[in-house]
C-alpha positions as CSV (number, residue, x, y, z in Angstrom):
1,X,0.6,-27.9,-12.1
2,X,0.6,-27.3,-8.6
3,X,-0.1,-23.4,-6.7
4,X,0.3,-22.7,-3.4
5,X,-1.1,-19.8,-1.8
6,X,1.5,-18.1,0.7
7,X,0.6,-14.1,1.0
8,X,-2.5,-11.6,0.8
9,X,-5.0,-14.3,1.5
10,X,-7.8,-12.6,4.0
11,X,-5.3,-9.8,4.7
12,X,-4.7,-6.7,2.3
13,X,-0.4,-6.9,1.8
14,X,2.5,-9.4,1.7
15,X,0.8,-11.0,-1.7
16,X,3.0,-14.0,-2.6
17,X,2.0,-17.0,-4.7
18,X,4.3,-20.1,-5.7
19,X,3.8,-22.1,-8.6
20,X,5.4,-25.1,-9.9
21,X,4.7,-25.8,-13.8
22,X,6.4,-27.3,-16.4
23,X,9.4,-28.1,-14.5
24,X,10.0,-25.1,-12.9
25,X,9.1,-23.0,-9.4
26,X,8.3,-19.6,-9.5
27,X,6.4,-16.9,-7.4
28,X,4.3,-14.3,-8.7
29,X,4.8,-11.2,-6.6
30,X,6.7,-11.2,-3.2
31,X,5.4,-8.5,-1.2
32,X,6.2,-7.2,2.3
33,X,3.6,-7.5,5.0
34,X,2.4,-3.5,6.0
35,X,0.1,-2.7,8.5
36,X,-1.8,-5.2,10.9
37,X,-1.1,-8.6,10.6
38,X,-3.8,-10.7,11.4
39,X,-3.0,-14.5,9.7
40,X,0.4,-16.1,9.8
41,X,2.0,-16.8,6.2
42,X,2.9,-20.2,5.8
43,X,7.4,-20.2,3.8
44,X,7.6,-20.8,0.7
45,X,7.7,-24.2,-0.1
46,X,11.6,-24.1,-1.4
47,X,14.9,-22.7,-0.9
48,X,15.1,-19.0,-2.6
49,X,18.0,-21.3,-4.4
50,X,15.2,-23.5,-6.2
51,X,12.7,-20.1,-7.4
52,X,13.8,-20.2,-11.2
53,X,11.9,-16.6,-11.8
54,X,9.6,-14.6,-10.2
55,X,6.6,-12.8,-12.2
56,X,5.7,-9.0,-10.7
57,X,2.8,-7.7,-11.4
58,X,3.8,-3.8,-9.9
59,X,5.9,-1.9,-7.5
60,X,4.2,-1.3,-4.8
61,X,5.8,-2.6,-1.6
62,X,3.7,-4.9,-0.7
63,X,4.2,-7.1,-4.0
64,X,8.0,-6.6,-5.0
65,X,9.3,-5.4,-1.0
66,X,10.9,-8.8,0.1
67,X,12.8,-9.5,-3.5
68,X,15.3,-7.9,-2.0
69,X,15.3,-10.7,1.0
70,X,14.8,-13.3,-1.6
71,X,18.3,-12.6,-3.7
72,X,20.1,-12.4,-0.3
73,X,18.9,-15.8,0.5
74,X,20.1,-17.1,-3.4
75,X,18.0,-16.4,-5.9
76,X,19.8,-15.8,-9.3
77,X,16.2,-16.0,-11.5
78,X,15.0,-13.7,-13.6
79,X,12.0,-10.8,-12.4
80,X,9.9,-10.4,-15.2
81,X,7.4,-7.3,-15.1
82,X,6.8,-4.3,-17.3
83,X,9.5,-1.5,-18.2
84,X,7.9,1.4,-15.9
85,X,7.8,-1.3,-12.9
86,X,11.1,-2.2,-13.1
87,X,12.2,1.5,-13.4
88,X,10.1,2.2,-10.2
89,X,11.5,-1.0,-8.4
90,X,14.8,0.3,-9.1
91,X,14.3,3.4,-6.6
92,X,11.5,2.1,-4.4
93,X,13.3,-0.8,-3.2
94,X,16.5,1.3,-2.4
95,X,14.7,3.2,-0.5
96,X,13.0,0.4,1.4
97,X,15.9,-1.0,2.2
98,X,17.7,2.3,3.7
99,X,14.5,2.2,5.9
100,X,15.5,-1.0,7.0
101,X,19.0,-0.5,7.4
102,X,18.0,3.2,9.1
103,X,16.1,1.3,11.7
104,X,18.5,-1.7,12.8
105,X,21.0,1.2,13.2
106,X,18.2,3.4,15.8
107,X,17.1,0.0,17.4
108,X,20.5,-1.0,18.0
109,X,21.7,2.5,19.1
110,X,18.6,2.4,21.8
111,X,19.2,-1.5,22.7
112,X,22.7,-1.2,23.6
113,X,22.6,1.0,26.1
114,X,20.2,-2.2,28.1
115,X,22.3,-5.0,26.5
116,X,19.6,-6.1,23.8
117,X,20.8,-8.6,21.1
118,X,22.2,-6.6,17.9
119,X,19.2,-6.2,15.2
120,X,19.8,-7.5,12.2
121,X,18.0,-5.5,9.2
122,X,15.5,-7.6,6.8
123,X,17.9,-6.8,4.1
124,X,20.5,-4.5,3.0
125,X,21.0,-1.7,0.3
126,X,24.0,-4.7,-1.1
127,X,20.6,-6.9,-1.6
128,X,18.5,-4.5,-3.0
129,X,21.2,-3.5,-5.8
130,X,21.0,-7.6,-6.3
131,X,17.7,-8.1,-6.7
132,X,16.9,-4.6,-9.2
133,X,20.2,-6.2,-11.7
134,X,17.8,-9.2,-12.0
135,X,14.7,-7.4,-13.8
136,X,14.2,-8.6,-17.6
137,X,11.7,-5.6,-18.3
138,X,8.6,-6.2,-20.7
139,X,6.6,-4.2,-23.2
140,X,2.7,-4.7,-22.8
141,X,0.3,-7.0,-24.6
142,X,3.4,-9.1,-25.9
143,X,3.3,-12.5,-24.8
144,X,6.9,-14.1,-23.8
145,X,7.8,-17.4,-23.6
146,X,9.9,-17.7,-20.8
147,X,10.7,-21.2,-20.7
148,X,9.7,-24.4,-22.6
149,X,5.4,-24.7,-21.8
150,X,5.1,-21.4,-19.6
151,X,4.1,-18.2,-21.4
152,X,3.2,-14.8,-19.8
153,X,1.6,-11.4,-21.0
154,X,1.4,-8.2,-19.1
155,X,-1.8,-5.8,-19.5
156,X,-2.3,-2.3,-18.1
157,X,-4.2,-2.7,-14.8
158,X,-4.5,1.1,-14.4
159,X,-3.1,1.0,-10.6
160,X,0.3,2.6,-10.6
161,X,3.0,3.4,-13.6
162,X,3.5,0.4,-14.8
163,X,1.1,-2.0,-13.4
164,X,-0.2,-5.0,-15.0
165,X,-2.2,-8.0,-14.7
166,X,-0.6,-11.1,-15.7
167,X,-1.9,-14.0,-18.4
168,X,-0.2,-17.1,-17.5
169,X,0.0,-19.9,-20.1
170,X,1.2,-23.2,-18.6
171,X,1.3,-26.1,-20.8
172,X,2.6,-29.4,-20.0
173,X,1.8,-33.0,-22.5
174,X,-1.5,-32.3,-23.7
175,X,-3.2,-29.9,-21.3
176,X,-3.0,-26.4,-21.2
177,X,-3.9,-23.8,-18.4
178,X,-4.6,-20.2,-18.9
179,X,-4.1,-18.4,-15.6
180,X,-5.0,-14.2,-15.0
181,X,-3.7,-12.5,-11.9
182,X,-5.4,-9.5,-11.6
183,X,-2.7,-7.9,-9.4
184,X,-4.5,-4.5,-7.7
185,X,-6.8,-3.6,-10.4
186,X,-7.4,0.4,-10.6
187,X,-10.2,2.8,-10.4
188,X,-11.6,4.4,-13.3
189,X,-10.8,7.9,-14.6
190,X,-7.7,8.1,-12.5
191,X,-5.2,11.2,-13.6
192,X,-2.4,9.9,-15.8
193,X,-2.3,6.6,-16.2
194,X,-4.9,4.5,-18.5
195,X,-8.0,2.8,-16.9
196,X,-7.2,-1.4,-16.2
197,X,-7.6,-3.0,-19.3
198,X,-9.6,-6.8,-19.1
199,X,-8.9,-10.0,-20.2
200,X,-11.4,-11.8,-22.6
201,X,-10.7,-15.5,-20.9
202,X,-9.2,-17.3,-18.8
203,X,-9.3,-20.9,-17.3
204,X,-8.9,-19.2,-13.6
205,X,-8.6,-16.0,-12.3
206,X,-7.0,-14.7,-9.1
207,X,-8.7,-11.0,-7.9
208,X,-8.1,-8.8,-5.7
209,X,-10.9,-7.6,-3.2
210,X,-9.1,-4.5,-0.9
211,X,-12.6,-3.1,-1.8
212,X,-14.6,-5.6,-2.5
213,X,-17.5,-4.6,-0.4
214,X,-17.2,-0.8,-1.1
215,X,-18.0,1.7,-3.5
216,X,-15.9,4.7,-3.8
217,X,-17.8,8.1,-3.0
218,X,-16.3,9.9,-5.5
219,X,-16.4,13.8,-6.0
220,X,-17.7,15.1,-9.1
221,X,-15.1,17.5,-9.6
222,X,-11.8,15.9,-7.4
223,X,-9.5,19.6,-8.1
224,X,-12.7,21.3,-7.0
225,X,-13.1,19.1,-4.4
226,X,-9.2,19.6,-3.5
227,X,-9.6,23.3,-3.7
228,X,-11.9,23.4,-1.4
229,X,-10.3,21.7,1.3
230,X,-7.1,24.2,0.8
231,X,-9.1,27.2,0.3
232,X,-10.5,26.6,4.0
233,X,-7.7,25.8,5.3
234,X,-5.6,28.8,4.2
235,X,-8.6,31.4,4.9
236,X,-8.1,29.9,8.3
237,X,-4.1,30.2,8.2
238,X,-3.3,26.9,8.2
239,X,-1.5,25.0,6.1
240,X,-2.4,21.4,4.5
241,X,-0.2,18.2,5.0
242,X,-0.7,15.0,2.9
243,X,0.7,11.9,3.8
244,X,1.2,10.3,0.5
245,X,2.2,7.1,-0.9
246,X,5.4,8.8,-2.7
247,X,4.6,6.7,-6.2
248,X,1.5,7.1,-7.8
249,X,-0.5,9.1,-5.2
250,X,1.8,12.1,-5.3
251,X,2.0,12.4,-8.6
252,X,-1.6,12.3,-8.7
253,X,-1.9,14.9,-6.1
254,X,0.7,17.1,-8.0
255,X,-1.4,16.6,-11.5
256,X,-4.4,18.3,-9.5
257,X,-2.6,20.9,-7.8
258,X,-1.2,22.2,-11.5
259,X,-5.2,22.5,-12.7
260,X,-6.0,23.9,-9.5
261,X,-3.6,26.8,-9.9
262,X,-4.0,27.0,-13.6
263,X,-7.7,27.7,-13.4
264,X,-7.5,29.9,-10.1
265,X,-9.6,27.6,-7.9
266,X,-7.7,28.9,-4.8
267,X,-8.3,32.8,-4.3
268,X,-6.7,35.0,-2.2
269,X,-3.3,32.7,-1.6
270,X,-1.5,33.3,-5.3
271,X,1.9,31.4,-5.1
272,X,0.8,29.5,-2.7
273,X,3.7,26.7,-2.6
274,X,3.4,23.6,-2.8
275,X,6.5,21.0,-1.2
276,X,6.7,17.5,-2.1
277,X,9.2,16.3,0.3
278,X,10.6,12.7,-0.3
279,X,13.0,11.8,-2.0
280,X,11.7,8.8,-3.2
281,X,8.4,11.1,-4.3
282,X,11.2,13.2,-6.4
283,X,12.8,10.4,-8.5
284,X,9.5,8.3,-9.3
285,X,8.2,11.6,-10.5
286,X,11.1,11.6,-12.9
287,X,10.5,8.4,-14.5
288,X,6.7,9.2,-14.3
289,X,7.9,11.8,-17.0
290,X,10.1,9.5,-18.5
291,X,7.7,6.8,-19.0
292,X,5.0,9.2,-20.3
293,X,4.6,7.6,-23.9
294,X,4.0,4.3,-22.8
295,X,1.7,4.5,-19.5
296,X,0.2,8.1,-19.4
297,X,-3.6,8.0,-20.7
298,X,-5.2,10.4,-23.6
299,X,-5.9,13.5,-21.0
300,X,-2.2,13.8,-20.1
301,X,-0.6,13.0,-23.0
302,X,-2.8,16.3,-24.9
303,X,-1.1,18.4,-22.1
304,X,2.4,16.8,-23.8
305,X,1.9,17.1,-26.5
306,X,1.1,21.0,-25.9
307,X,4.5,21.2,-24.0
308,X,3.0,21.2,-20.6
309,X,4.3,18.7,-17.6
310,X,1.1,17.6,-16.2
311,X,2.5,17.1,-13.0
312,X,4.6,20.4,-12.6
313,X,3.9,23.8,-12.0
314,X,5.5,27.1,-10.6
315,X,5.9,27.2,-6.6
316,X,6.8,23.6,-6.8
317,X,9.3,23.5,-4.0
318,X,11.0,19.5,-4.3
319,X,13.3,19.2,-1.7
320,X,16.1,16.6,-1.1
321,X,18.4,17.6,1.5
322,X,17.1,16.8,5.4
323,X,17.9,20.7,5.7
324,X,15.5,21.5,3.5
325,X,12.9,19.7,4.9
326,X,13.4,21.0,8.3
327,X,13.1,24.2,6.6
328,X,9.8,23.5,5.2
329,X,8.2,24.3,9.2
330,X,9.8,27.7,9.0
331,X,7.7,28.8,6.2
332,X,5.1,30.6,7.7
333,X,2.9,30.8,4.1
334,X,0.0,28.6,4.1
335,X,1.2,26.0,2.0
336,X,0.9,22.4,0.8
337,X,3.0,19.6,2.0
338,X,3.2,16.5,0.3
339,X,5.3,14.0,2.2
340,X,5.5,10.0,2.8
341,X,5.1,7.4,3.4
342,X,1.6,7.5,2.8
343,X,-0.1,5.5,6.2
344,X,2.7,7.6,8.2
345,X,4.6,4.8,9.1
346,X,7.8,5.9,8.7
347,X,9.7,8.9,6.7
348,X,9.4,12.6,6.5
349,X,5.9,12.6,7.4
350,X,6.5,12.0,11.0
351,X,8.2,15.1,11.3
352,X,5.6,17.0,9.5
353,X,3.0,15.9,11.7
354,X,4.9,16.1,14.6
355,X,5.3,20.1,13.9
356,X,2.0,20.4,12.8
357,X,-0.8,18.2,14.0
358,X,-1.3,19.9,17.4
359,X,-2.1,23.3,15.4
360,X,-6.1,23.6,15.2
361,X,-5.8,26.1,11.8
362,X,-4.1,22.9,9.9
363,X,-5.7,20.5,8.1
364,X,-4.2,16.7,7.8
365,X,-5.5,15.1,4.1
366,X,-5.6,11.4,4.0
367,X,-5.8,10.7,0.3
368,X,-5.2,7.0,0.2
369,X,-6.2,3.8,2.0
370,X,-5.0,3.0,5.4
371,X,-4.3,0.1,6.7
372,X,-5.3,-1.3,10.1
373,X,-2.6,-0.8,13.1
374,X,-1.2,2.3,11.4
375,X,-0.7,5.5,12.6
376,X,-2.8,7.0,9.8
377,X,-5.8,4.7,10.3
378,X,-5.4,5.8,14.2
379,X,-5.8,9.5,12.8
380,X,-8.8,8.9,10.3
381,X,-10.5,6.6,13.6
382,X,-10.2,10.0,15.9
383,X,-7.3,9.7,17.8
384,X,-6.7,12.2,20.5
385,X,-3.2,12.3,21.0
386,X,-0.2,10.1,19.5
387,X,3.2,9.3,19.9
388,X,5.5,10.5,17.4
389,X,9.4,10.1,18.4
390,X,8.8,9.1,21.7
391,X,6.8,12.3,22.1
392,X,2.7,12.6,23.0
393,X,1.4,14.9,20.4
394,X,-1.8,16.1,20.8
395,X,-4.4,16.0,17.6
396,X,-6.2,19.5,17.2
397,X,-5.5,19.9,13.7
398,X,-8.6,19.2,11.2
399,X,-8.4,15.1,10.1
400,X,-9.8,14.8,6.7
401,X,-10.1,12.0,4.0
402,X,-10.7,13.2,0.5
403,X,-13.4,10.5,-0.8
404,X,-12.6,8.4,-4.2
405,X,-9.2,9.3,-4.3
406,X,-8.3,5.5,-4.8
407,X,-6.1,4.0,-6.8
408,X,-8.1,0.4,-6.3
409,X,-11.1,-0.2,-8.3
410,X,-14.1,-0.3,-5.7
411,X,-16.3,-3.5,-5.5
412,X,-18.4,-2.2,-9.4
413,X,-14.8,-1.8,-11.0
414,X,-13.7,-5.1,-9.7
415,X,-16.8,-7.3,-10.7
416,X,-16.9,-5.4,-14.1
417,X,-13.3,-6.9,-14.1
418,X,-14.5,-10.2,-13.2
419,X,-17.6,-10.2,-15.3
420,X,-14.9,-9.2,-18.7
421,X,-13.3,-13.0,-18.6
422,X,-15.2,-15.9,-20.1
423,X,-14.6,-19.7,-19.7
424,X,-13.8,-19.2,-16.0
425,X,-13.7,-22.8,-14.2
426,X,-13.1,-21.2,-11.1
427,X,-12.2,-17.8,-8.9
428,X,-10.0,-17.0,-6.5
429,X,-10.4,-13.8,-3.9
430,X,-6.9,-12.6,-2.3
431,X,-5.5,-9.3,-1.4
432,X,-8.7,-7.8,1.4
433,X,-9.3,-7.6,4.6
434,X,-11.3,-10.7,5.7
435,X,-14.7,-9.0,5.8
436,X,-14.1,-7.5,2.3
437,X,-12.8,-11.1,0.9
438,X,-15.7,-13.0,2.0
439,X,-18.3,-10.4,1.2
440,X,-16.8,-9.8,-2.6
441,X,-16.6,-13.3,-3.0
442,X,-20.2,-14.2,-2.3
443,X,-21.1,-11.1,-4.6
444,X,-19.0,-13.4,-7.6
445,X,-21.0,-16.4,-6.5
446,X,-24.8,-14.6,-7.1
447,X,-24.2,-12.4,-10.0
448,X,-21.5,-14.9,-12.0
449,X,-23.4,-18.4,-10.6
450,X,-19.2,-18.9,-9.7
451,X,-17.4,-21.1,-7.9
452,X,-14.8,-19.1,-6.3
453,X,-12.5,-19.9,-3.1
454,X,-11.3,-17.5,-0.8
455,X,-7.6,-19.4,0.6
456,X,-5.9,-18.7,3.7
457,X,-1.9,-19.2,3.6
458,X,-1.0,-22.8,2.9
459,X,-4.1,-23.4,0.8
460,X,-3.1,-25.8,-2.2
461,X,-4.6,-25.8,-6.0
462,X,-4.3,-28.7,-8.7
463,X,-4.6,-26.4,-11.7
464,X,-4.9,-29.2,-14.1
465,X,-7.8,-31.1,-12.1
466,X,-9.2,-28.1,-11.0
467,X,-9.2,-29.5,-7.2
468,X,-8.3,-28.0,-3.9
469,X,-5.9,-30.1,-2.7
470,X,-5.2,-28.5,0.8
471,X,-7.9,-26.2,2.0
472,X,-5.9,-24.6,4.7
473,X,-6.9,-23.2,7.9
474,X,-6.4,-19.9,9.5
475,X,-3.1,-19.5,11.6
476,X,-3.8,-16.1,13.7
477,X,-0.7,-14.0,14.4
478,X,0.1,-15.0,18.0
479,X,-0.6,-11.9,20.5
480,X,0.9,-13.6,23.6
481,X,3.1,-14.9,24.8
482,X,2.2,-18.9,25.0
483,X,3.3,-19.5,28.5
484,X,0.8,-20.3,31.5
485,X,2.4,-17.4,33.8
486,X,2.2,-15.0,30.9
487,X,-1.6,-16.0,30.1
488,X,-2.8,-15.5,34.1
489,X,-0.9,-12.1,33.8
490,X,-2.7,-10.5,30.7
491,X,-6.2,-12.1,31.8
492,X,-5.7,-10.1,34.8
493,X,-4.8,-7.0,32.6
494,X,-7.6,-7.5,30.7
495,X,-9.9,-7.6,33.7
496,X,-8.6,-4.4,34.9
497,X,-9.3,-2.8,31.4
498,X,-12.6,-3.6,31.8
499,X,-13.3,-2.4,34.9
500,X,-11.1,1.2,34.1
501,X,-13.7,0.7,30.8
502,X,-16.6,0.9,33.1
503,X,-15.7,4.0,35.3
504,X,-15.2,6.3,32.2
505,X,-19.0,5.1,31.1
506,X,-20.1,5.6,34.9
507,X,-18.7,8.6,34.9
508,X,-21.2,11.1,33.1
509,X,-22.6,12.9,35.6
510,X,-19.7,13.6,37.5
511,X,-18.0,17.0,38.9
512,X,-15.5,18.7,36.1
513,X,-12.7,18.4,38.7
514,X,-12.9,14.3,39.3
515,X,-12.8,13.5,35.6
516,X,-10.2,16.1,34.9
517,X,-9.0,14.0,37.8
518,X,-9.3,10.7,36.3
519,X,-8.1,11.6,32.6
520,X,-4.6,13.2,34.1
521,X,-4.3,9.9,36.0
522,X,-5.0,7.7,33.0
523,X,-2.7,10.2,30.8
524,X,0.1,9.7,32.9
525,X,-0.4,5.7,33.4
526,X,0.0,5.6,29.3
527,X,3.1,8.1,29.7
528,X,4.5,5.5,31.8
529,X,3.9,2.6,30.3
530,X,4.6,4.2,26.8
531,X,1.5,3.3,25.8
């Protein structure tokens, strides 16, 4: 009984872990690295060939967005996860890979014109059809043997349609292993979807820490809190744009919006309309509603049974077409626009910022996490002025972050996770940033008297001795080039940074007309260097 840590380990995406039990090799999760990347992630330890079935705990990206990339390099297994998940999976990694195939074709369009090497896309829409006919779905809280000493059980862990944790029963001669992945655990009172449910023991646990040395600051009311924001923002003329993750978030965003305009909280702006535009947003929105007996919590499922859609409304304006979202700037109405991807990354988004952010009467709502190195988290930190499509765009619009809108539990929901399983012979911390790892981890250590490990990539665990067998080291992400020339160059860059550091500082005090000066000189150096 050997695991082998591979993804998520002091970072926040890309979560990956290999196991070999009982005669097989398996992964749970497969996730595609968003964001900064701070820690190289060692390969798997075999040929996709050799994975006999992979275990998914949700649908998020960044734990099912490379299964796509494993079928294309052979894998034939079986993904196991719930019904909902492999519905979502079924549109969301379509659409992930039309964003790959989307950007080979612009890369190589630019690159041939110098006589770049074609780009080849991480996978194709052929691969991603591949890997969605290989998901066996599963009902929750029924365990499944899935081959001869390996059982698994899926429980609601209140993060997304269909999310689970994972109960892993491994069993080979006379000693058995019980095993809980807590995949992204959710926050509490969430619209929709249940609150996680625990698990009562376990041998060893694997938990995630994305905020596992925060606590959410959560509204008391979040639709009044909402309101607010777009009551401001239309008495001011503006309209509000929210980059949002298109599954779970929007949906979420939309369920609000309904109360909001059924109890009047927005005066003055009746009919205000609301766009969701993705098209991604639009189908997992369907099979939100088709999925509503199974995942939707007590609160939603009253307005069901009542005959209400929680998560529609009149002035609902889905579009589809790229027309129609390029039609969405014309409308002069204050209005809502709901767009992804959620850290603006990539998508519709773009666009809508690009139209939008320079306007001082708008306000741009972050309403999920952001990730380091993204062009949201750039917003959030106070940027001045970005690129979008090759274009400087200057910020004037008003940057907001609605508070406790989180679909993670903070650091109380995750050690009330933690604190639910008994008989716990050890604890393993994956899936934060390293500062929120380390912290959450000492927190198990003084409140649970735990022993608990915190792996990088490449880390190895005996499951049935209970040993580290590799404690594996950090392997930083290079950020240069590993050449002498190259090193003498950027130290020399570096130096000059400094130095151009220490001007701006010395330069309070000086006339209006030498630092207008200096910043149109420094504007243009970034123009040049497409910084």
């Amino acid at each position: 009984m050997k695991m082998t840590f591979i993804g998520a380990t002091h970072e926040v995406t890309g979560s990956c872990t290999y196991i070999e039990a009982c005669g097989k090799k398996f992964l749970v999760d497969f996730g595609m690295q968003q964001g900064e990347d701070v820690f190289e992630n060692v390969q798997i330890p075999v040929s996709p060939s050799n994975i006999d079935f992979v275990l998914l705990t949700h649908a998020h990206i960044d734990h099912s967005g490379l299964l796509p990339l494993l079928y294309a390099g052979g894998f034939q297994g079986e993904i196991h996860a719930t019904e909902a998940t492999a519905n979502l999976c079924s549109v969301m990694l379509r659409d992930s890979a039309h964003i790959q195939e989307f950007e080979a074709e612009w890369r190589n369009r630019k690159g041939a014109r110098r006589g770049d090497p074609e780009y080849e896309p991480i996978y194709t829409m052929e691969d991603a059809i591949g890997a969605i006919e290989l998901f066996v779905p599963h009902p929750y809280e029924t365990e499944t043997e899935l081959s001869e000493g390996i059982k698994v059980l899926f429980r609601d862990a209140g993060h997304l349609l269909g999310s689970s944790s994972i109960l892993l029963t491994l069993t080979e001669g006379d000693v058995t292993r019980t095993f809980a992945f807590s995949g992204d655990i959710g926050n509490i009172h969430q619209p929709l979807i249940r609150d996680p449910q625990h698990f009562t023991s376990a041998d060893y646990i694997m938990i995630e820490s994305t905020y596992g040395n925060r606590i959410h600051d959560r509204p008391v009311n979040y639709a009044a809190s909402l309101a607010k924001v777009l009551q401001e923002t239309f008495d001011r003329g503006g309209s509000v744009i929210i980059p949002s993750f298109a599954v779970g978030r929007t949906q979420e965003m939309l369920y609000f919006l309904r109360h909001i305009k059924a109890e009047g909280l927005v005066t003055g702006h009746d009919g205000f309309p609301v766009y969701v535009d993705s098209p991604l947003a639009n189908e997992a929105t369907d099979i939100f509603i088709s999925n509503r007996e199974s995942c939707y919590d007590e609160e939603a499922l009253s307005f069901v049974r009542q005959g209400i859609n929680p998560i529609t409304f009149p002035d609902l304006i889905r579009t589809v077409t790229s027309n129609d979202s390029v039609a969405i700037n014309s409308d002069e109405r204050p209005k809502v626009i709901i767009s992804a991807s959620g850290m603006c990354e990539a998508g519709r988004i773009k666009h809508h910022l690009k139209h939008n952010l320079w306007k001082k009467q708008n306000t741009i709502l972050f309403v999920g996490y952001q990730a380091g190195n993204t062009l949201g988290r750039a917003l959030i930190d106070g940027a001045k002025r970005v690129k979008l499509f090759g274009e400087t765009v200057k910020v004037a619009a008003r940057i907001m972050q609605l508070p406790g809108i989180s679909g993670h539990a903070d650091m109380n929901g995750l050690l009330e996770w933690a604190k639910a399983v008994s008989g716990v012979k050890r604890i393993f911390v994956n899936h934060g940033e390293a500062s929120s790892s380390e912290s959450f981890a000492q927190r198990l250590r003084d409140e649970l008297g735990a022993e608990v490990y915190v792996p990088f990539s490449g880390a190895e665990f005996d499951l049935a001795e209970n040993v580290i067998t590799i404690d594996a080291e950090p392997i930083p992400v290079p950020r240069k080039k590993n050449t002498a020339n190259f090193n003498i160059a950027y130290s020399d860059l570096v130096a000059a940074s400094e130095r151009l550091s220490a001007l701006i500082k010395d330069s309070d005090g000086r006339a209006n007309a030498d630092m207008r000066k200096l910043t149109e000189a420094i504007h243009k150096l970034c123009d040049e260097w497409k910084l």
